[in-house]
C-alpha positions as CSV (number, residue, x, y, z in Angstrom):
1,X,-17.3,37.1,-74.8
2,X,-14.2,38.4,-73.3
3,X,-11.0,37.8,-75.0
4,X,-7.3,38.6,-73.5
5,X,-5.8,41.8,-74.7
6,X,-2.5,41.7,-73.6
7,X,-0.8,40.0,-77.1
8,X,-1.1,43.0,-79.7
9,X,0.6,45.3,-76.3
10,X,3.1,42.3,-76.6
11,X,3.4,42.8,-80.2
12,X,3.6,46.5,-80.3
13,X,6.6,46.2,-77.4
14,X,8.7,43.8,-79.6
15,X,8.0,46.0,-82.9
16,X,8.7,49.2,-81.3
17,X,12.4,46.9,-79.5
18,X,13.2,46.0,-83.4
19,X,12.7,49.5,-84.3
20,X,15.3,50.8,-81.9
21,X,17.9,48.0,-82.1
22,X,17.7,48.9,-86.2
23,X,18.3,52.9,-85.3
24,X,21.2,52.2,-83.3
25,X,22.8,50.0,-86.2
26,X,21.7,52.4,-88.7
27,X,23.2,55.3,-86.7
28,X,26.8,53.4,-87.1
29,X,26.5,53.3,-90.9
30,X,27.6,55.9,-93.2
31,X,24.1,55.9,-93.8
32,X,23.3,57.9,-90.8
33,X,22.6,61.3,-91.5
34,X,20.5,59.7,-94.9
35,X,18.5,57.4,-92.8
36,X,17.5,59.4,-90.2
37,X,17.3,63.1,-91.6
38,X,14.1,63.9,-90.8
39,X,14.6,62.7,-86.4
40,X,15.2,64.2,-83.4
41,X,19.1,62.4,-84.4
42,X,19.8,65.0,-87.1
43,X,22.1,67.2,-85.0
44,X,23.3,64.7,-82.9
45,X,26.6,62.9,-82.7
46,X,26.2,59.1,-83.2
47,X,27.5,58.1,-80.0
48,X,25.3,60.9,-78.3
49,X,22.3,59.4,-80.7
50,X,23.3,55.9,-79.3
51,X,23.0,57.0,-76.0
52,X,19.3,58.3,-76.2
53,X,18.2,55.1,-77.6
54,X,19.4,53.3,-74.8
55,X,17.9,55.8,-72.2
56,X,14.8,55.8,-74.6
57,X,14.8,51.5,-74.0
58,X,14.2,51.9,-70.3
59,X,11.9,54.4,-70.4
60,X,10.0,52.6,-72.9
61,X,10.3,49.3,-70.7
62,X,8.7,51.0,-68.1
63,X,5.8,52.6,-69.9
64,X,5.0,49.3,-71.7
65,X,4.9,47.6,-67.9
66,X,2.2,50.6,-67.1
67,X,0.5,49.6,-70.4
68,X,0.4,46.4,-69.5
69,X,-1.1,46.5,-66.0
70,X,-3.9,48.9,-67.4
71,X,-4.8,46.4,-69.9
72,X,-4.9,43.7,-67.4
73,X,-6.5,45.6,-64.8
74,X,-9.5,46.6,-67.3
75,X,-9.6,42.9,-68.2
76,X,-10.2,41.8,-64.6
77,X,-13.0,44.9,-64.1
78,X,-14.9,43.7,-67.1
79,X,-14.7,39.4,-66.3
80,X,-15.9,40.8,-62.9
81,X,-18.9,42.1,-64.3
82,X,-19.7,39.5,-66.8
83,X,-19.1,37.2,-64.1
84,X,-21.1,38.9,-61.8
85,X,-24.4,38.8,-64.0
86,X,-25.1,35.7,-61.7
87,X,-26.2,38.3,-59.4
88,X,-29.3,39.0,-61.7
89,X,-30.4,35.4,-61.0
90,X,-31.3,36.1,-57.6
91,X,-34.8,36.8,-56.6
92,X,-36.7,38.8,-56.3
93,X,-36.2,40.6,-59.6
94,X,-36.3,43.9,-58.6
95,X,-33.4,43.7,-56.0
96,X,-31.6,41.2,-58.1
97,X,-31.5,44.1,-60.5
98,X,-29.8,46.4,-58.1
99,X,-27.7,44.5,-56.4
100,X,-26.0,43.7,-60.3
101,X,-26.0,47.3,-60.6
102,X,-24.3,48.2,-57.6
103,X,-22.0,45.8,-57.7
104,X,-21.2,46.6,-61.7
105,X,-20.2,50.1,-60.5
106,X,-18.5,49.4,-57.3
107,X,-15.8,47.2,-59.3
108,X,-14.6,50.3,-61.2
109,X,-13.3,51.2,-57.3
110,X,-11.9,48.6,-56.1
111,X,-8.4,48.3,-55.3
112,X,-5.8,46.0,-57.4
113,X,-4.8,44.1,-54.2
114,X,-8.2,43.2,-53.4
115,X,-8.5,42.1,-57.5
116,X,-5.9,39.7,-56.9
117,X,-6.6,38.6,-53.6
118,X,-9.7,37.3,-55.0
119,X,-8.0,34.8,-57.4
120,X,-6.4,32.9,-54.6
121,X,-7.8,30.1,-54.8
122,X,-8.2,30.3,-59.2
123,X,-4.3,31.5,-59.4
124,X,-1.3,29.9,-58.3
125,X,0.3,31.9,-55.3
126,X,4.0,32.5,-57.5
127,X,1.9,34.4,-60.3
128,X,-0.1,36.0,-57.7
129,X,2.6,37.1,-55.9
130,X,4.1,38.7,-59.3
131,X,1.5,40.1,-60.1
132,X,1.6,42.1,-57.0
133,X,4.8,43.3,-57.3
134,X,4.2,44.2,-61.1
135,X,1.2,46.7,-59.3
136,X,4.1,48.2,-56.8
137,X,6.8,48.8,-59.4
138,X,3.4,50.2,-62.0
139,X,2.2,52.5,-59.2
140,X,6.0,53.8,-59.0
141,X,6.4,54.3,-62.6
142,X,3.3,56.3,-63.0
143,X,3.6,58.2,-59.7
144,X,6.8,59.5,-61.1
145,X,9.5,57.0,-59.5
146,X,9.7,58.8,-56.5
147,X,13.7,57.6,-55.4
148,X,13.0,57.6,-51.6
149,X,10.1,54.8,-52.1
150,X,12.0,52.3,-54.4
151,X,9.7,49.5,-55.6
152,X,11.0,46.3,-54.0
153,X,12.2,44.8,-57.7
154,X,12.8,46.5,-61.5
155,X,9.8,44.6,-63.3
156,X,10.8,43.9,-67.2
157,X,8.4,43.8,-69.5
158,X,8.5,40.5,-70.7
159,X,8.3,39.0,-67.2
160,X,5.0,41.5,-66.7
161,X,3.1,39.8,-69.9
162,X,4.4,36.0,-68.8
163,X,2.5,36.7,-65.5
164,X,-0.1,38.7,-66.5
165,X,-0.6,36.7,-69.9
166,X,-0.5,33.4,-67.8
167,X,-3.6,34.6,-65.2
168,X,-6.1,35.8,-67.8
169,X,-5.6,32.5,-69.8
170,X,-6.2,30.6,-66.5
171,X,-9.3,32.8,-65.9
172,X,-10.5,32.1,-69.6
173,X,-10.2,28.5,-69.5
């Protein structure tokens, strides 16, 4: 049975969110150098360390949105294969049996867009639409954020699981 994997990424996102927010307060104590002696922080002035931590939240954001569209797209590769085990009830056997195995390897190539396109009529068109833009502004991230091919919107995480979370439970019901 497939189950959605998306809520311990969540989880890890929000943990690793807390765990930033408390360095930056901790870094304004007189607790600083105590608290974080053994960090990148050490030799760092607390204003400068305050500053990385805020450059470090973006980058994070954007590596837990490429996270996130990973997990997902495994998810849909493997509910396309259990779902396509109906292809195994076609006879005869023999070709039945290869046609399920041509089509379980083929998924692992096809394209995100296509993915999506074929929830259309399962999906509403918003999340759909979401979804694609969360592949565009993915594809940047991980292609290096090239600045002459901007995506067409800054994708937050939380938005990314709401859409993402919200078509895998539709596909599970």
């Amino acid at each position: 049975m497939i189950s959605n994997p998306l809520p311990p990424i969540w989880t890890a996102y929000k943990t690793i969110q807390d765990c930033l927010k408390m360095s930056q307060k901790a870094i304004k104590t007189s607790d600083f150098i105590a608290l974080l002696k053994k960090t990148d922080f050490m030799d760092k002035q607390a204003i400068e360390s305050c500053k990385i931590i805020e450059q470090s939240k973006t980058e994070l954001d954007d590596l837990f949105v490429v996270a996130l569209w990973a997990t997902y797209e495994r998810f849909m590769r493997d509910y396309l294969q259990v779902k396509g085990k109906k292809l195994e009830e076609v006879s005869p056997d023999t070709l039945a049996d290869l046609m399920y195995e041509h089509f379980y390897t083929e998924v692992e190539y096809w394209k995100p867009y296509d993915m999506l396109e074929m929830l259309k009529d399962t999906v509403s068109i918003a999340l759909l639409g979401h979804a694609k833009q969360i592949v565009k502004y993915r594809d940047w991230v991980a292609h290096g954020r090239n600045p002459t091919k901007l995506p067409s919107a800054k994708i937050e995480p939380k938005s990314a699981y709401g859409t993402l979370n919200e078509i895998i439970n539709q596909l599970l019901l």
